[in-house]
C-alpha positions, 0 to 999 in steps of 0.5 A: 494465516501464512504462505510458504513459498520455500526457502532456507535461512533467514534471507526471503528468496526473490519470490517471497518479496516480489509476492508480498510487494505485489498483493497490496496491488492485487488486493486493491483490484480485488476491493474495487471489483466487489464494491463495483459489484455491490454498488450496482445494488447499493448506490451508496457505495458509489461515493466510496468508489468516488474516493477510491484512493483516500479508502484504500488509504486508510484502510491499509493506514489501519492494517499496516500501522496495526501490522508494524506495532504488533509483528515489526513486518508489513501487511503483506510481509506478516503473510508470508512469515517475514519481518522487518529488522533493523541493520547495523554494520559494525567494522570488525578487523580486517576492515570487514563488516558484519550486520547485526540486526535488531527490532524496529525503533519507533522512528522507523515503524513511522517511516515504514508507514510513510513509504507503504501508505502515504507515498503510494497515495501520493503516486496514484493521485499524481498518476491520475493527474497525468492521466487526466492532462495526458487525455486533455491534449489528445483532445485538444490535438483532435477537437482543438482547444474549445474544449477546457478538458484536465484545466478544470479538473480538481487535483484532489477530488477530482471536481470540476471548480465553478469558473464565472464567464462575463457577459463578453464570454472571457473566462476569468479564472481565480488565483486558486484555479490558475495555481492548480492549472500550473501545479497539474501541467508541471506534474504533467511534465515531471511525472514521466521521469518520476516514474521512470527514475522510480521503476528503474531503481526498484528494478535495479535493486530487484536484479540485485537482490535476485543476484544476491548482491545486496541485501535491501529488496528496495531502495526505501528500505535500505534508505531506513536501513531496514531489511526483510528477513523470515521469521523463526519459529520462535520469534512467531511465539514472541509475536504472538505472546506481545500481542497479548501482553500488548493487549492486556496493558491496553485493557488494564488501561481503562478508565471510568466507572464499571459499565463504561469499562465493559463498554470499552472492552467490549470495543476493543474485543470487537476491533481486536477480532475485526483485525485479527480476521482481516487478513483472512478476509481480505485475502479471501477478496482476492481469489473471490472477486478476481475471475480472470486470476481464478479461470486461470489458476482453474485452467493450471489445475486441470493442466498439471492433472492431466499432464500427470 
């Protein structure tokens, strides 16, 4: 399943970029919607959606590790018939550069898993921090400060840890709670620029991509020296045909007797088929359980028909 958004050459147009940045985003809105929708019936999908951030992870921990191994792209750059490749300058005469590109090494199909998973983990958990000690000062300026509010909140689980009071009513808090008092109201100070440093160079390396002055669509990749380029004909067929040789090897790999070997191809036909279909699934989540973007796409329809 891809989508075209035009383009000629190897190089992604802005739109293609900013699309496939922008769906993990979307689909995480789309997920949350529908188990929202589901739990109303089913209660216990709520202990899901009160692990939100450590679901999505995983799940996008699966689908981009999968994604990367197979096709050398993310989840989102596959869609849209992108891949990642690796940059190497080489000085030629004259004292010019030229790129060469070539297919992602192991060390960088990790770190592409670190910069699409695990450090966007990390920034919503700090978000949701900030959040939490934003709303515990905005109540203590109103109520005053007999409220606790965001000291008792748990920086991973969102928990509220058990304090013991004393017969005098001191609180007396442990060195665990204290720690993560000092880590939440240092998160609480630093995050603001974090994440304004953060978006101001991805809208820098966005303007510069846009104005064809660079090559990199973000810093993260030029950091791998990695760039996003659109993939060929030819080079969806290699894909496919490493699927299958990738594939194959791994069944030839079983091990057992008889049945514990059809066991096991069984299995892997069940997981292979789960992620084949996934981004169909996953993309169809998208315009299903998103009424607002549907009404309006319904709305830009019936728009340009009639202007016709």
């Amino acid at each position: 399943m891809l989508f075209q958004v035009g383009g000629e050459g190897t190089r992604p147009t802005f739109f293609e970029m900013a699309a496939a940045q922008q769906l993990p985003s979307s689909l995480r809105a789309a997920l949350t919607y529908s188990l929202g929708v589901f739990a109303l019936r089913r209660s216990f999908l709520h202990k899901i959606l009160d692990y939100e951030d450590e679901f999505y992870a995983a799940l996008m921990l699966i689908l981009e590790g999968h994604s990367l191994r197979t096709t050398d792209a993310s989840f989102a750059e596959s869609l849209y018939g992108l891949n990642r490749k690796s940059v190497r300058l080489r000085l030629k005469k004259g004292s010019n550069e030229e790129v060469q590109h070539s297919g992602l090494e192991k060390r960088q199909r990790i770190l592409s898993l670190v910069f699409l998973v695990v450090l966007p983990y990390f920034k919503s958990k700090l978000h949701a921090v900030y959040n939490k000690e934003r709303e515990a000062r905005l109540r203590e300026s109103l109520w005053g400060t007999d409220d606790q509010g965001f000291d008792e909140a748990d920086f991973f689980t969102g928990e509220e840890p058990v304090v013991s009071r004393g017969d005098s009513g001191n609180q007396e808090l442990s060195v665990r709670v204290q720690l993560a008092t000092r880590v939440k109201k240092f998160v609480a100070v630093c995050y603001p620029w974090i994440h304004a440093s953060s978006e101001g160079l991805s809208f820098t390396y966005q303007l510069l991509y846009l104005l064809d002055t660079t090559g990199f669509y973000s810093l993260g990749l030029q950091a791998l020296g990695i760039q996003v380029c659109r993939a060929t004909g030819q080079e969806l067929m290699d894909t496919s045909s490493r699927i299958s040789k990738i594939r194959s090897h791994e069944r030839e790999r079983l091990r057992g007797p008889p049945w514990l070997k059809t066991v096991q191809g069984a299995l892997l036909s069940c997981s292979y088929a789960v992620l084949d279909y996934a981004q169909t699934g996953l993309i169809a989540a998208v315009f299903i359980f998103k009424p607002q973007a549907n009404a309006i796409k319904l709305l830009l329809f019936f728009w340009l028909h009639l202007s016709r």
